[in-house]
N, C-alpha and C positions, 0 to 999 in steps of 0.2 A: 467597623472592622478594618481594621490594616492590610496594607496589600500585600507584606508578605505572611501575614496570616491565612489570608485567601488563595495564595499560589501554594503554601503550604498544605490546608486542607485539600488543593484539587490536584496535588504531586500524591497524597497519600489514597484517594480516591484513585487515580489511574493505577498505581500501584498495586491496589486492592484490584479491582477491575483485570489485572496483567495477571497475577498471580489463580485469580479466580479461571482465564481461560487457561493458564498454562496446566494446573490442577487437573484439566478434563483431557490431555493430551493432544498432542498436534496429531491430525488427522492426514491419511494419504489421501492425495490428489491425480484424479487420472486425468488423461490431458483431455479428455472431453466432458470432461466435470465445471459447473459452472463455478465462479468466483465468488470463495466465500474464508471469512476470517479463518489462521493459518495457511495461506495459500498462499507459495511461491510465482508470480507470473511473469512472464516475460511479455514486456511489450515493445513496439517502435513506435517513434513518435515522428511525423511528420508534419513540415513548415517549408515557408518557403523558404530561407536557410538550408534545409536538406532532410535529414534523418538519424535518427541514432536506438538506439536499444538500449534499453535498465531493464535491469529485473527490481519489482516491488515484491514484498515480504507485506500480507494487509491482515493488521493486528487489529486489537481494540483501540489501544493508542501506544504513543510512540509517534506521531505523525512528522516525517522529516529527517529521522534518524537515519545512518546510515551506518551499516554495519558489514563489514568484510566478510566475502562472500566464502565458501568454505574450501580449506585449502587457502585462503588468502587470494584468492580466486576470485579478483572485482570487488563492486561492492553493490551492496542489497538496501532501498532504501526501502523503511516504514511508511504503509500508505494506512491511513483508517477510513473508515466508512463513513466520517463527516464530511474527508474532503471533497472539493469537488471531484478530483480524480478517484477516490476512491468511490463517491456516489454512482459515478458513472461506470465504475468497473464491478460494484456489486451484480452479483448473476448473472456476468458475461460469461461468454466462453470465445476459446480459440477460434480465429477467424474474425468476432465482432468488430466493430471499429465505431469510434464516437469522436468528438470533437469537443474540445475545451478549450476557454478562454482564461489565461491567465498570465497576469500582467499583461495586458491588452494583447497577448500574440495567441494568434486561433491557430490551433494545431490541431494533428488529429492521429488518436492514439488508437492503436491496432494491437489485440490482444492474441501473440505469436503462440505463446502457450501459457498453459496451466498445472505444477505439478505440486 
């Protein structure tokens, strides 16, 4: 099988995948609701470097995407539930904080809200 046969089939697979949750509607998120697909979250992330804040959007995939936040308002990046960031922010809530390694720098990312 050729490799853009195989990127092919798994673009039309997430596709399907994206379309199958959009189908079931985005669900509201209270801020003490734990972290689960369609959920807006706000985190900060901390290094020795300093700190900053993103808000993730955690789809099914899409994973890296970034898309302008509403009103043109920032921007929202795609997290899913394979990455490591998104493994670790599965079933969190506002408050938790975990730690991840990626490209050798350990950070530690604290889940500010959930809506």
């Amino acid at each position: 099988e050729s490799g853009h046969r195989r990127r092919r089939r798994q673009a039309v697979a997430e596709m399907e995948s994206l379309l199958e949750f959009a189908e079931k509607g985005l669900r509201r998120f209270a801020a003490a609701d734990r972290v689960d697909l369609g959920a807006l979250v706000d985190v900060r992330i901390e290094d020795d470097g300093g700190e900053e804040e993103r808000t993730l959007f955690f789809l099914p995939v899409g994973a890296g995407a970034e898309l302008a936040g509403p009103g043109g308002d920032g921007w929202v990046q795609v997290v899913t539930p394979r990455s490591p960031v998104g493994k670790a922010l599965l079933r969190a809530r506002a408050g938790d904080s975990f730690e991840i390694v990626i490209d050798g720098r350990d950070r530690e990312w604290t889940v500010v809200d959930v809506g």
